[in-house]
PAZAPA-4460 file (N, C-alpha, C; in steps of 0.05 Angstrom, whole numbers, plus 32768, in hexadecimal, padded with zeros to 4 digits):
% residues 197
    n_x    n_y    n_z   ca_x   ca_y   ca_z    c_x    c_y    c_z   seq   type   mol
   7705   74D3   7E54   7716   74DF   7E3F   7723   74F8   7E4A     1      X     A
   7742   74FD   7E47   774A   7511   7E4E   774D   7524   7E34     2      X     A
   773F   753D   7E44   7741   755F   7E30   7759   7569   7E36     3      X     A
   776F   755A   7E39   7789   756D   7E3F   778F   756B   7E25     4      X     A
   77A0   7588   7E1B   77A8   758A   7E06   77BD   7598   7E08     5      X     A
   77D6   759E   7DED   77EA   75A2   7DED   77F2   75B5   7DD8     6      X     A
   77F5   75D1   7DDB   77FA   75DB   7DC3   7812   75F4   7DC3     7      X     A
   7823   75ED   7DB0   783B   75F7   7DB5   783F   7612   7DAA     8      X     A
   7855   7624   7DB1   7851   7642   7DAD   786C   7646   7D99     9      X     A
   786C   7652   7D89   7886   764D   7D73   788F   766B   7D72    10      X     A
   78AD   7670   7D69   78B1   768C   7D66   78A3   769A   7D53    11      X     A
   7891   7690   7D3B   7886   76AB   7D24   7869   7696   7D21    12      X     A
   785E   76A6   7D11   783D   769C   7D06   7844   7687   7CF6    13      X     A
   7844   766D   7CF4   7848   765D   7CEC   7859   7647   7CF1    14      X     A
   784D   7621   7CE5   7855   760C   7CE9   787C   7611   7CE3    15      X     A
   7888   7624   7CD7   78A4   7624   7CCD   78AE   7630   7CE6    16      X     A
   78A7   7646   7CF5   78B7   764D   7D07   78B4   7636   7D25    17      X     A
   78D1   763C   7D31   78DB   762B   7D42   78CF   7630   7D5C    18      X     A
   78D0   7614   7D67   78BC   7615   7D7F   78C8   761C   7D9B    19      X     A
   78B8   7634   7DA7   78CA   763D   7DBF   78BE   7630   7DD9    20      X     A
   78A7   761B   7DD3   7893   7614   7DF4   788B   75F9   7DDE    21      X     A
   7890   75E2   7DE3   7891   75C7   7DDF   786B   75C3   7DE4    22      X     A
   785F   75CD   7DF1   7841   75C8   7DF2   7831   75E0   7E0E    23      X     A
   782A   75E7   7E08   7818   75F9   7E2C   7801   75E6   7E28    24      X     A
   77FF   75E0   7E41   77E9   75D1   7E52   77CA   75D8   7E47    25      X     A
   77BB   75CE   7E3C   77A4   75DD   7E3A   7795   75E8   7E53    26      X     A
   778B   75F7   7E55   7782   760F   7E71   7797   7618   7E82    27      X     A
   77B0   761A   7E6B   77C2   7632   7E7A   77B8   7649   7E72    28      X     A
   77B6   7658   7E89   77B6   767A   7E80   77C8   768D   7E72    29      X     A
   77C2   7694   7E5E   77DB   76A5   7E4A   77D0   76C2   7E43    30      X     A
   77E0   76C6   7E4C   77DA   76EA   7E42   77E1   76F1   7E29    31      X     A
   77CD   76F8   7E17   77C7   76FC   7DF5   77D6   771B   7DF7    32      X     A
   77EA   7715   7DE3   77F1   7734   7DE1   77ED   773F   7DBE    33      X     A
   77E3   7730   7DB3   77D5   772E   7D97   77D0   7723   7D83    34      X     A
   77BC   772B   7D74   77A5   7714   7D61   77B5   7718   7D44    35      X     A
   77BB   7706   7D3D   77C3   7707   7D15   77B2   7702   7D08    36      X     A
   77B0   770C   7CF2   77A1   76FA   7CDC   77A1   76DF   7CD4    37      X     A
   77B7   76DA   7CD9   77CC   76C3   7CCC   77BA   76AF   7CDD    38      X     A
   77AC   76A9   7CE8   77A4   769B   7D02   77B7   768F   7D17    39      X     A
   77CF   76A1   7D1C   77D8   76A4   7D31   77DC   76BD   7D49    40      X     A
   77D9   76B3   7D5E   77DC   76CD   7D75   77F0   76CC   7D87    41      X     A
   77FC   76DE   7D8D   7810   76E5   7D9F   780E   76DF   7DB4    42      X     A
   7818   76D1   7DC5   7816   76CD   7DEA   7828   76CD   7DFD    43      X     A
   7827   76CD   7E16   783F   76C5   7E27   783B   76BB   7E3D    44      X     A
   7847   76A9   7E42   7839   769C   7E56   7848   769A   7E71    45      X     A
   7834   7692   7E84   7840   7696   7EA5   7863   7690   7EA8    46      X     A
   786C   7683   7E99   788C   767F   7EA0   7898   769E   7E8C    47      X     A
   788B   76AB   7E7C   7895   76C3   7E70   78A2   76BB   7E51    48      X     A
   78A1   769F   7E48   78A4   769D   7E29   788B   76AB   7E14    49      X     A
   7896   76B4   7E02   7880   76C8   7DF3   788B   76BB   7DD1    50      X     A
   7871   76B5   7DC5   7879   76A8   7DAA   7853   76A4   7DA2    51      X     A
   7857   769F   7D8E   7835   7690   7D7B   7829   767D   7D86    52      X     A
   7816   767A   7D85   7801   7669   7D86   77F1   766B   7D76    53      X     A
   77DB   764D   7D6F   77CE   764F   7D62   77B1   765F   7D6F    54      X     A
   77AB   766A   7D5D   7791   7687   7D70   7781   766A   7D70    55      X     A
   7770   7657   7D66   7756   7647   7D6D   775D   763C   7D90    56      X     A
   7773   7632   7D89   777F   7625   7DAA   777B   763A   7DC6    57      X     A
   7772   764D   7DB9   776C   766A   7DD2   7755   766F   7DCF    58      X     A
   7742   7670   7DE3   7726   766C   7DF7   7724   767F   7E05    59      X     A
   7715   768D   7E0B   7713   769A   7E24   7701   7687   7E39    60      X     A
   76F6   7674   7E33   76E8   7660   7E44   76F7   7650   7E4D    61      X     A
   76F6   7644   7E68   7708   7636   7E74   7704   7617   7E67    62      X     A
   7710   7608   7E6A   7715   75EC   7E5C   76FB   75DB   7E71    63      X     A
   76F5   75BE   7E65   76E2   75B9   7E79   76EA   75B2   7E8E    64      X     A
   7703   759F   7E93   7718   75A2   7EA5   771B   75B7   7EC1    65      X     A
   7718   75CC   7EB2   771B   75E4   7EC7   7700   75E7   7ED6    66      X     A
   76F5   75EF   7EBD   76C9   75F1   7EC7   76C5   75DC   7EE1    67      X     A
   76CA   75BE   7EDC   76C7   75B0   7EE7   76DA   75A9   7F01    68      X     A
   76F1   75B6   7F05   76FC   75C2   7F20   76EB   75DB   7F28    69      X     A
   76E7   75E8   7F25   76DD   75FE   7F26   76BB   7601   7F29    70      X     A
   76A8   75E7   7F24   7699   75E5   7F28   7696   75D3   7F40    71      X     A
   76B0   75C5   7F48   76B3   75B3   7F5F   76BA   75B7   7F7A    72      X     A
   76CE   75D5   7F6E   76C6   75E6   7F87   76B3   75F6   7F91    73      X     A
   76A6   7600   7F76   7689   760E   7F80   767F   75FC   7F94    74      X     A
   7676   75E2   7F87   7668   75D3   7F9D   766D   75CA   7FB4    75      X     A
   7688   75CF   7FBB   768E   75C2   7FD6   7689   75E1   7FDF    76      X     A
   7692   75F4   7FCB   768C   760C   7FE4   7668   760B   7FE8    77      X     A
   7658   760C   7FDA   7641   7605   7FDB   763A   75F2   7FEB    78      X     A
   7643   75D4   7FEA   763F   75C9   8009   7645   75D7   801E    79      X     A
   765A   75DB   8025   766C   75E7   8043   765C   7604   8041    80      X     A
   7649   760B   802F   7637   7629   803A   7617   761A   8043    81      X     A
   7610   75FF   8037   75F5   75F4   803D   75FF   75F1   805A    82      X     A
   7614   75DE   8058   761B   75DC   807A   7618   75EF   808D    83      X     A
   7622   7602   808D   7621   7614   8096   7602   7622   8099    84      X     A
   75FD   7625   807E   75DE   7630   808B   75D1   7621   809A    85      X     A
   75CA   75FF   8097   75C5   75EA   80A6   75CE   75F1   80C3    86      X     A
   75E2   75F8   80CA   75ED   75FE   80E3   75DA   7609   80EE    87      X     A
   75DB   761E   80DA   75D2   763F   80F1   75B3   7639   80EA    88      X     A
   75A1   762A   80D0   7584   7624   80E3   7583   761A   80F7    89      X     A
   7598   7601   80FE   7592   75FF   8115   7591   7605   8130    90      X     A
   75A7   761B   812B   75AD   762F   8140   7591   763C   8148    91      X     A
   758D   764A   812F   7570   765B   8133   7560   764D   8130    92      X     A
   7557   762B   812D   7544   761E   813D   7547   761E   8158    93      X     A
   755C   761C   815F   7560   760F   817A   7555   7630   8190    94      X     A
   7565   763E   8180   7566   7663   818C   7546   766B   818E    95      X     A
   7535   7660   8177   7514   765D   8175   750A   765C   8189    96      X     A
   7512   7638   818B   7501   7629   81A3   7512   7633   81BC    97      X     A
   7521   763F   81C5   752A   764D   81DA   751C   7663   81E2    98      X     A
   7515   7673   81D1   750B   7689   81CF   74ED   768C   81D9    99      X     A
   74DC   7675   81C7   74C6   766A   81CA   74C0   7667   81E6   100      X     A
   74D1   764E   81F5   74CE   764C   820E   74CF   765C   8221   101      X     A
   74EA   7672   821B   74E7   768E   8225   74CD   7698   822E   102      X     A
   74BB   76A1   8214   74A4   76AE   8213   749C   76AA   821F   103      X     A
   7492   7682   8213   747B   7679   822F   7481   7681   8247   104      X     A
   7498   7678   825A   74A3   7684   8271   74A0   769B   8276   105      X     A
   74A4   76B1   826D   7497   76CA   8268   747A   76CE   8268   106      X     A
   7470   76C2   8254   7455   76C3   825D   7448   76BF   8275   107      X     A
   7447   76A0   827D   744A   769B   8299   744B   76A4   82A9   108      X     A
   7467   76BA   82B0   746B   76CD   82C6   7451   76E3   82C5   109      X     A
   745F   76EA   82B3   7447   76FD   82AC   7428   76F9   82B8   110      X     A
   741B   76E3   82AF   7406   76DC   82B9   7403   76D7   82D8   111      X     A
   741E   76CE   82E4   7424   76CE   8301   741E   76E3   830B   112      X     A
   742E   76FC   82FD   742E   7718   830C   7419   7728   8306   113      X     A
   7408   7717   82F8   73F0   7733   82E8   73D3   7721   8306   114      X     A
   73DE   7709   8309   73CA   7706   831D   73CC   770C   833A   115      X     A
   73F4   770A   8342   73F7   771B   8359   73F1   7732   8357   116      X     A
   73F5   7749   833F   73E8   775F   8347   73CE   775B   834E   117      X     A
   73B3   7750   8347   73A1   774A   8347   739F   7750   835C   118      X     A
   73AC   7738   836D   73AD   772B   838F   73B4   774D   839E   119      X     A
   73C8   7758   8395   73CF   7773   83A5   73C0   7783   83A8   120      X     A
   73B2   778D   838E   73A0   779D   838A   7385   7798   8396   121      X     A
   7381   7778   839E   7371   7778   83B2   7376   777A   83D4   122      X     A
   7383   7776   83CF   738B   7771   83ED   7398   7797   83F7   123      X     A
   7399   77A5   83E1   739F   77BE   83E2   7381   77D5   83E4   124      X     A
   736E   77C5   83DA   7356   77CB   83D9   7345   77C8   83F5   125      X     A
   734E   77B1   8402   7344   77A3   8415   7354   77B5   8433   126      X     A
   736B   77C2   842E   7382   77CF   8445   736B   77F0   843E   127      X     A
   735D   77ED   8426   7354   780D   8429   733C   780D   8436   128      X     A
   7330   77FD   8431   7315   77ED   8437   7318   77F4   845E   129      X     A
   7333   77E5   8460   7336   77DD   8482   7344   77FA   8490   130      X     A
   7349   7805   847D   734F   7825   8488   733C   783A   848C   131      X     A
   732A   7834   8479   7310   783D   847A   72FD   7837   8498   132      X     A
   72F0   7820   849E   72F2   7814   84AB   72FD   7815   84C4   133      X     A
   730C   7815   84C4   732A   7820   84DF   7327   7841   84E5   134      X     A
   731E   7852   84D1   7323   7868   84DF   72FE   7870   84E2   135      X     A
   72EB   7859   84DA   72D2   785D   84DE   72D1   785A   8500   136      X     A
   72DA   7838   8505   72D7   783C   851F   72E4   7842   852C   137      X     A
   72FA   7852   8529   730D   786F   8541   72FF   7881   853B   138      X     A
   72F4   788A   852C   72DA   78A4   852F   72C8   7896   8549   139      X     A
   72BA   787F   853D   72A5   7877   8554   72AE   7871   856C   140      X     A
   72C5   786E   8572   72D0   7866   8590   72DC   787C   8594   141      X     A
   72DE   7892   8590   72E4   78B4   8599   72BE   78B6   8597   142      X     A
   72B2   78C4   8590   729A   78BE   8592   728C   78B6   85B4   143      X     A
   728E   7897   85AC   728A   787E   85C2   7297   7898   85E1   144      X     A
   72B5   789B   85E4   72C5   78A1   85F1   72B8   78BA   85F7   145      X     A
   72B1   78D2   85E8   72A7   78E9   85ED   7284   78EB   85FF   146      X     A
   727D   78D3   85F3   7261   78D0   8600   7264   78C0   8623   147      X     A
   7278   78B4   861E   7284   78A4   8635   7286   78B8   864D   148      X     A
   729D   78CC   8645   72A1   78E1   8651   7289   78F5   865F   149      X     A
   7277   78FB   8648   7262   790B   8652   724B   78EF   866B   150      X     A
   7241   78DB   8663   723B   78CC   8673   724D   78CF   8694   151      X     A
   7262   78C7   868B   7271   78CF   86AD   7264   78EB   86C3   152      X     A
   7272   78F4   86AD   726B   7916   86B8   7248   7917   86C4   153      X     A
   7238   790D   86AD   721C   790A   86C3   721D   78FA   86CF   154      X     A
   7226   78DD   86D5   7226   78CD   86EE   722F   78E3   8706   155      X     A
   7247   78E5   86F8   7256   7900   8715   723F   790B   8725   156      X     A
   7236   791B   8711   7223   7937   8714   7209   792B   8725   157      X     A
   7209   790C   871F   71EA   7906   8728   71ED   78F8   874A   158      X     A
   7209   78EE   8747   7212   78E1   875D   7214   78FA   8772   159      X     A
   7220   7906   8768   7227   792A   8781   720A   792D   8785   160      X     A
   71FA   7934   8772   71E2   7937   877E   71D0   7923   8789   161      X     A
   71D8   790E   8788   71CD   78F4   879A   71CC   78F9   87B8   162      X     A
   71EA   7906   87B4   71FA   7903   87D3   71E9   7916   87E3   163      X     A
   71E7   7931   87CD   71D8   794C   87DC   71C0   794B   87E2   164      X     A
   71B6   7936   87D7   7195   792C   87E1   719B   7925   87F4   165      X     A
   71AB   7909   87F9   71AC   78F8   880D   71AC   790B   882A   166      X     A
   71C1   791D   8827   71CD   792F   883E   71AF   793D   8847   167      X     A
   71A2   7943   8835   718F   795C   8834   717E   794C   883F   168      X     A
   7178   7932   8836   7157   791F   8848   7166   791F   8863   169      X     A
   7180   7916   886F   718E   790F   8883   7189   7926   8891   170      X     A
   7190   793C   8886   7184   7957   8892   716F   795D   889F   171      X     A
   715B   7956   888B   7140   7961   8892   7136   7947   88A8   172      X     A
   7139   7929   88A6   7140   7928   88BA   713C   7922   88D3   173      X     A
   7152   792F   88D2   7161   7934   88F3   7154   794A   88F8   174      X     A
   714C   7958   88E6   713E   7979   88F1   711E   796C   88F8   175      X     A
   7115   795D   88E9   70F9   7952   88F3   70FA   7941   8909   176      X     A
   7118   7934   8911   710D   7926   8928   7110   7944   8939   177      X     A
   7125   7948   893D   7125   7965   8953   7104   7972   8955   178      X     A
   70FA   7977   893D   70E2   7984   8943   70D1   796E   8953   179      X     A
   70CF   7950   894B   70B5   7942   8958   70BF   7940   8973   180      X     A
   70D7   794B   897D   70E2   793F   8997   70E2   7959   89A3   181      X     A
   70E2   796E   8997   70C7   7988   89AA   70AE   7986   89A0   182      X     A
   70AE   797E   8997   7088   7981   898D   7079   796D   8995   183      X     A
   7082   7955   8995   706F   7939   89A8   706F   793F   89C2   184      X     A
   7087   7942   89D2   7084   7953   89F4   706B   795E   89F4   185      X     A
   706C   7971   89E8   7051   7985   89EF   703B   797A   89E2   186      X     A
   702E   7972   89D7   701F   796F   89D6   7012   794B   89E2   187      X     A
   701D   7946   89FC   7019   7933   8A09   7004   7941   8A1F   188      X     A
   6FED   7935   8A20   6FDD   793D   8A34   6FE8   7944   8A4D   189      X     A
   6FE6   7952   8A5F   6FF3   7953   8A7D   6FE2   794D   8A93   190      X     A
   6FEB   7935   8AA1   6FD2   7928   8AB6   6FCE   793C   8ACD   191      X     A
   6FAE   7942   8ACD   6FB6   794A   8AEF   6FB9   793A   8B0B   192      X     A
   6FC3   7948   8B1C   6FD0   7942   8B3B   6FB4   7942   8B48   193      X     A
   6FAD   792B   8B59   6F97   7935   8B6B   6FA6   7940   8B81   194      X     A
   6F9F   7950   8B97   6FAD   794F   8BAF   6F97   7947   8BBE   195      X     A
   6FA2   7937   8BD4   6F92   792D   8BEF   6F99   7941   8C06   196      X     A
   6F84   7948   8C0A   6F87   795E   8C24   6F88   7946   8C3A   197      X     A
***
């Protein structure tokens, strides 16, 4: 069933005066420029004719006609905004599970680097350990080296005096043979000579 309706605007408050608008559209917009008693009101409408109407035929509520455009665009704008939000969850699902994977990956490293430090910090532990160590035995091999040194020096000392023995028995000797080579002479009995007269 169509709600179009048709109601016409006359020059004065009443069926006797002459009609200046043959019918306005029902849910045309008219600007009220005043209320009668008579139950007619003054209007003018978008082309600029100005004459009566009957006041019941004037609503401030839109016709259902209108409501029902007007409720038909709500809803498409209402779809094309579900859409849209639809969009963008899935954006920010997708942006989620991006993110997510991120982390883990993140995490991961993390767990990589928290066990290389581990590995450094030992192996940094182990360079102090071996420095330690390293300058224990260059103390003991200066040490080693200083005792080395003094050992020489008495080999030296013992060897020189080896030699001064040696010289000194060689000495004595040669001085003891010299003595047994005057001293055995004489004391060799001396034979006597008979003479034969």
């Amino acid at each position: 069933m169509d709600d179009v309706l048709y109601a016409p605007i006359r020059s004065g408050e009443g069926t006797q005066y002459r009609i200046l608008h043959s019918g306005v559209r029902s849910g045309t917009a008219l600007e009220l420029i005043e209320r009668s008693e008579s139950g007619y009101s003054r209007v003018r409408t978008p082309d600029g004719i100005e004459g009566w109407m009957v006041s019941r035929y004037l609503t401030d509520t839109p016709i259902a006609r209108q409501r029902l455009e007007s409720a038909t665009r709500q809803l498409a704008q209402a779809k094309e905004t579900v859409s849209g939000l639809r969009s963008q969850v899935a954006e920010l699902t997708e942006e989620r599970n991006t993110l997510r994977s991120s982390e883990a990956n993140l995490e991961a490293r993390a767990g990589r680097l928290s066990e290389e430090l581990r590995e450094i910090k030992a192996v940094a532990a182990d360079a102090l350990n071996l420095k330690r160590r390293n300058e224990e035995l260059n103390n003991e091999n200066q040490k080693l080296r200083n005792d080395l040194e003094v050992l020489t020096a008495e080999k030296e000392r013992l060897e020189a005096n080896k030699e001064s023995d040696f010289m000194l028995i060689g000495a004595g000797l040669v001085l003891l043979g010299i003595i047994l080579a005057l001293v055995v002479p004489a004391l060799k009995p001396t034979r006597k000579t008979d003479n034969w007269a």
